[in-house]
N, C-alpha and C positions, 0 to 999 in steps of 0.2 A: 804133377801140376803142369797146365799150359805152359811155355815158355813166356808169351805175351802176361798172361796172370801173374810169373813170376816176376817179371820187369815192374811192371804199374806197382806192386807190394812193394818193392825195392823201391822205387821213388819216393812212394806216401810214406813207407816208416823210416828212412834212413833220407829224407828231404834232400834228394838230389838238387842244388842248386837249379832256379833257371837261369835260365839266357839274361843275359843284361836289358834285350831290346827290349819297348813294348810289347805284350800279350793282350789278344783280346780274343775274346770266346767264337770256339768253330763250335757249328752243329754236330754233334756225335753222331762217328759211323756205326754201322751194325756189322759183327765180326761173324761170318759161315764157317761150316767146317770146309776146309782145306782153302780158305781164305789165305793168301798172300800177304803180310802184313810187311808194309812198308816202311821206313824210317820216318819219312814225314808226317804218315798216320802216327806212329809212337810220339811225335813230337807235338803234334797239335793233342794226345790227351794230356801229356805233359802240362803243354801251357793251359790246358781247361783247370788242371786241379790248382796251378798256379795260380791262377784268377782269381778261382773259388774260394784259395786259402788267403789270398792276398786282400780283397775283397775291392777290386779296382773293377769292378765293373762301372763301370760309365760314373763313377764316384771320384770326381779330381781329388775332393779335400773335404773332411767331415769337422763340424765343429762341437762344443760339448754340448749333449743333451740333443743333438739333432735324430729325431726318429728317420731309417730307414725303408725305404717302401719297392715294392715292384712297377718299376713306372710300365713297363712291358713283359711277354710272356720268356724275356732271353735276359731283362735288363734290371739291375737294381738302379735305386736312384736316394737322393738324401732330400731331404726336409726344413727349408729353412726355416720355413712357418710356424709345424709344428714340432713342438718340444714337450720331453716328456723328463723329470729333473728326479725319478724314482717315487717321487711321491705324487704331484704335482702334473697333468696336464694342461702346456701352453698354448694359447693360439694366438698367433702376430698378427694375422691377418684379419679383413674386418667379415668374414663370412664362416658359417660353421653347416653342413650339410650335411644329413642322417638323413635314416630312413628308419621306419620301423619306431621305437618307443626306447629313449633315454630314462635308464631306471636312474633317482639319486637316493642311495642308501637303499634300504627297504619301505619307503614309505613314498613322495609323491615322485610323480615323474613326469618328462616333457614327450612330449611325441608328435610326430608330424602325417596327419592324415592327407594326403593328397597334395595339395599347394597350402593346407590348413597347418598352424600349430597351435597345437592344445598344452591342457596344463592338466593334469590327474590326480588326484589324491590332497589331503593333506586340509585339516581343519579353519586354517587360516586364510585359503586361495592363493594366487599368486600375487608376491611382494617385485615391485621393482624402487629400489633404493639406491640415494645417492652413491660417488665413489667413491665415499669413504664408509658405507654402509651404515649410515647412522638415521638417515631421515628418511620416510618413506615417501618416494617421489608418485607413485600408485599404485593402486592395492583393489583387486579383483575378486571378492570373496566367494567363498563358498556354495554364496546361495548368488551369485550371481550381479550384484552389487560395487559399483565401480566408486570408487574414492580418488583424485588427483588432489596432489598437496603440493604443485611447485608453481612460485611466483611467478609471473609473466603474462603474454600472450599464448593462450594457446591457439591454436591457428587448424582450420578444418577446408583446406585450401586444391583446390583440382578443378582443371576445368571438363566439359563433356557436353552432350547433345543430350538435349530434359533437364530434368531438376535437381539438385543435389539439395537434400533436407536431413535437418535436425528433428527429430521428432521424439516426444513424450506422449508417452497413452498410456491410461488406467482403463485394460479391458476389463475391468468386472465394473456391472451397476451396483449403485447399493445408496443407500441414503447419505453415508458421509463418503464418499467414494470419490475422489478427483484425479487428475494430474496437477500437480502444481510444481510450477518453477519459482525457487526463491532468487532474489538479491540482497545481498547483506553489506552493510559495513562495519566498523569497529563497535560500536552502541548496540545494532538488533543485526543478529545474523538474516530475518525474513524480514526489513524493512520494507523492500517492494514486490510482490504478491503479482503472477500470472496463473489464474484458475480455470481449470476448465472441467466443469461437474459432472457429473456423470446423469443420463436420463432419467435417473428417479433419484436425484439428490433432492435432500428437504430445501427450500428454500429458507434462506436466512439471511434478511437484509440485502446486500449487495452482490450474494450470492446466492444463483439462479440457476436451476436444473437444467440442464443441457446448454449453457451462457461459458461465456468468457466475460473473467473477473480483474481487470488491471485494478489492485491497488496501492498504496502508497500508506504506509503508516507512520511515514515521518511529519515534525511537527511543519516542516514548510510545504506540504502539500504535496500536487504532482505537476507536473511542467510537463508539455506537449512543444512539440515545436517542428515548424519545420524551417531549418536556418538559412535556404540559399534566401538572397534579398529579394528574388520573385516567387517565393514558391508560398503558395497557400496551403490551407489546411480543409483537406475534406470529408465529409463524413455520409454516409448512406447508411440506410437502414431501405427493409422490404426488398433487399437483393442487392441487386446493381443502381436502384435509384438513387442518386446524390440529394439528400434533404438539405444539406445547410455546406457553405462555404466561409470560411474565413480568408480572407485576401492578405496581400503584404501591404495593402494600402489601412491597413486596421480597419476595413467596412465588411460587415457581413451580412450574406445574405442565405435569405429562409427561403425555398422551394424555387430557385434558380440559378442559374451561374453568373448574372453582370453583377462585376463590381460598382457597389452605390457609391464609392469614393472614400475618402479618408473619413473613417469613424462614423462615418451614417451605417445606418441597419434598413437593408431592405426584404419585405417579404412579399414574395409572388401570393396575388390573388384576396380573397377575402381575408382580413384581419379579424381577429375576435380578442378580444382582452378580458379576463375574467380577474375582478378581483381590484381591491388598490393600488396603483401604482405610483412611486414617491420617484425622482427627480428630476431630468431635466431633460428629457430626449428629444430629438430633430424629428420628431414623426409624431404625423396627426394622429393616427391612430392613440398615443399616450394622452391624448385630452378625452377621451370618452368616460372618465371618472367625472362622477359630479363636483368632487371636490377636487381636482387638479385641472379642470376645463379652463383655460383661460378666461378669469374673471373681475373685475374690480368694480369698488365704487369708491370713490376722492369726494371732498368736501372743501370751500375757503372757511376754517376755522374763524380767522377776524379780517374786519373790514381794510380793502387796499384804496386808498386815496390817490387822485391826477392820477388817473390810468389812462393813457392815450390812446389813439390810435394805434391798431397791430399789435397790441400790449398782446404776451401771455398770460392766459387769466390763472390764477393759483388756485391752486386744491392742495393743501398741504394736510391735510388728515384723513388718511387712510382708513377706509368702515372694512374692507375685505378686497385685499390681492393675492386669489387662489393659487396662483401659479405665478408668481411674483415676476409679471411682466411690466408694471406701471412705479414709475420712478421721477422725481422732479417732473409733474407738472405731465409728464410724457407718457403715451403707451406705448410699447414695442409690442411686434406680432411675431409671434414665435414661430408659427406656420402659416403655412400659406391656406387660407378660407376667408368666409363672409363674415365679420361682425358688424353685430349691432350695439350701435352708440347713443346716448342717450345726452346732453348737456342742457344746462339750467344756468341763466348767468341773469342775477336782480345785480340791476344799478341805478345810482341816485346822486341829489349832489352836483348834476352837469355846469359845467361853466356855461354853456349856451344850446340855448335849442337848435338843436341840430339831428339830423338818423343816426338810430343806432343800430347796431346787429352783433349778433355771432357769429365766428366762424368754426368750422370741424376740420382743422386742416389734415392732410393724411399725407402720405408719400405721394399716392397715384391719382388725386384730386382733392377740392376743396368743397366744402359746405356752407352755406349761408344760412342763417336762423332768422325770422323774425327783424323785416327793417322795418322798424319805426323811428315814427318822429314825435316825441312827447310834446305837452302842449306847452310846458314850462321848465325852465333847466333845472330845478331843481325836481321833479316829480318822480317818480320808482316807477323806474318800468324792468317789467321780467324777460326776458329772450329763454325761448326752449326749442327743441327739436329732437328729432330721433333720425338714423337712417342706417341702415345696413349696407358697409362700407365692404368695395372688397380688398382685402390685403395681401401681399407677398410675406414669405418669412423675413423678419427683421425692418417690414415697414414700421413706420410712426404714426402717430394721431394725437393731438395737441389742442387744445381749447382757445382762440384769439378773440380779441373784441375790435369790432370796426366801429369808429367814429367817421362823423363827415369833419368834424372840428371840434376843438375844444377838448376836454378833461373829462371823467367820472369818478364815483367811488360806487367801487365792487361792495356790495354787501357779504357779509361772513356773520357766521355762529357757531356756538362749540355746544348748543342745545340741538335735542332729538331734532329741532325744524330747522331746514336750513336752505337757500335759497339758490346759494350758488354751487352745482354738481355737477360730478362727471361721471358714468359708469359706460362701460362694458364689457358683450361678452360672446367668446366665438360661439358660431351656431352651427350645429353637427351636418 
């Protein structure tokens, strides 16, 4: 045997002490024949098996369960991260990196395709559960099918150049075929309804082949809103054209953008109105109903005695006020147009012969009827007239009697004939 072969054998089995000082690994020489072998060659293999038995390679202090690794081609190194407890692999850290396919058991496994991580096998898909593995926080099934079950916001949050979107699509046509998005709360899981049919969906009621379907099946309806205190509500139909606006001022308008102001309704261009319409709206266009046109006729019931000069004449009984503008004695003009007025006033009874007349008073002018001068103070005379007045919205029009002096009595009756009248009625 070499002499060198017999040394190294002598150290490894019979553990020659080493040195006290630090050892750290030299490169192994390669030994020729008729090589020279030097004492400090014998000494640096020395301290290599020392190393190696020792296991002090760049390894100050190992704690329990710490895995071992080659951090380099010369160098071991330890593990604080990962631990491994005989049964049980740990990892402290908050990243884990593989390549290739993580089998678990025989059955599914995780793998990482490129920058991708998949999930393989297993009847159920992938489960992620709380930390106490009790509640399923989301669940990815089999056929593809996502479930989230944890309270909160969920948040879909990045910014970027283009569009970041959520989308729902049902690529196949078919008669009952949609995407639909539910809303639920405690009572109906699909309380509110976003549908959108598919090209050859049957139509059915509010849902329309190739339409979007918002609906709301709760008992209080659906609420739109848009809440800044300027902001309107707009709507288009035929593309990009805006058909109708809702303002913050409550007024809206049909086939333009100016606001008509608080709670008026304005529509661009020809009006048409098909049909009855019942209550009470600021637009002409709502009197083209024959029975909602602004119309009345008044009567004095019974006779009014010493009525003087400027007196307002009474009509206290109502034949027909179609749109219930005429009140005490009074008309109000609900719109702004031309009426025609029609008054009849028999008086009799005068204290002295003197002229009589009527007047049509209105907001924007006055009407004279009929001045005569009977031939005796007591005699019946009739005053009549008619004239097409024109009004503003919320003018008046009122019946007066002018005397030159003296007193009358108004005639009245509660019979089909009757002498003293007032009608009118807006004319389109």
């Amino acid at each position: 045997m070499h002499p060198l072969s017999m040394f190294v054998l002598l150290v490894f089995v019979l553990g020659i002490s080493a040195p006290s000082q630090a050892q750290s690994w030299t490169t192994p020489w390669t030994a020729t024949t008729g090589k020279i072998v030097t004492a400090a060659q014998l000494n640096e293999t020395r301290d290599n098996l020392t190393v190696l038995r020792t296991g002090s390679i760049a390894i100050a202090s190992q704690a329990a369960n710490e895995v071992i690794y080659a951090s380099s081609a010369t160098q071991f190194s330890r593990s604080a991260n990962l631990k491994f407890t005989g049964t049980d692999l740990q990892l402290a850290s908050s990243r884990l990196s593989f390549s290739g396919t993580l089998a678990l058991g025989t059955g599914p496994a995780i793998g990482q395709n490129g920058t991708e991580l998949f999930f393989i096998g297993g009847t159920t898909g992938f489960i992620w559960r709380d930390n106490a593995n009790v509640n399923n926080r989301m669940t990815l099934s089999d056929a593809g099918l996502l479930a989230v079950g944890g309270f909160g916001t969920h948040t879909f949050n990045s910014g970027g150049t283009g569009l970041q979107t959520l989308q729902v699509r049902n690529t196949t046509a078919g008669a009952t075929n949609a995407a639909v998005f539910y809303v639920g709360q405690d009572a109906d899981a699909a309380l509110g309804v976003f549908q959108v049919n598919s090209s050859t969906f049957t139509t059915s009621g509010v849902l329309i082949a190739s339409s979007l379907a918002v609906i709301s099946d709760g008992a209080n309806g659906l609420s739109i809103a848009a809440r800044n205190a300027a902001g309107p509500i707009r709507i288009y139909s035929g593309g990009s054209t805006e058909t109708a606006r809702f303002f913050a001022s409550r007024g809206v308008s049909i086939g333009d953008t100016t606001d008509p102001g608080a709670t008026n309704f304005r529509v661009a261009g020809t009006t048409t109105l098909v049909g009855a319409i019942a209550g009470n709206l600021s637009n002409t266009a709502r009197y083209n109903s024959a029975t909602l046109q602004p119309g009345f006729l008044a009567y004095n019931s019974a006779a009014d005695t010493l009525i003087g000069n400027n007196s307002t004449v009474d009509f206290d009984t109502e034949v027909y006020d179609e749109a219930g503008n005429f009140a005490a004695d009074i008309f109000t003009a609900p719109v702004t147009g031309r009426y025609l007025f029609t008054i009849a006033v028999e008086t009799s009874a005068g204290t002295v012969v003197d002229t009589r007349f009527a007047r049509l008073v209105t907001s924007n002018r006055t009407y004279n009827f009929d001045v005569t001068t009977p031939s005796g103070a007591g005699d019946i005379v009739g005053i009549s007239g008619a004239v097409i007045a024109d009004m503003d919205t919320s003018d008046t029009a009122e019946v007066t009697l002018g005397l030159a002096s003296g007193t009358v009595t108004i005639a009245g009756g509660a019979g089909p004939q009757f002498g003293t009248f007032f009608s009118g009625r807006l004319l389109p």
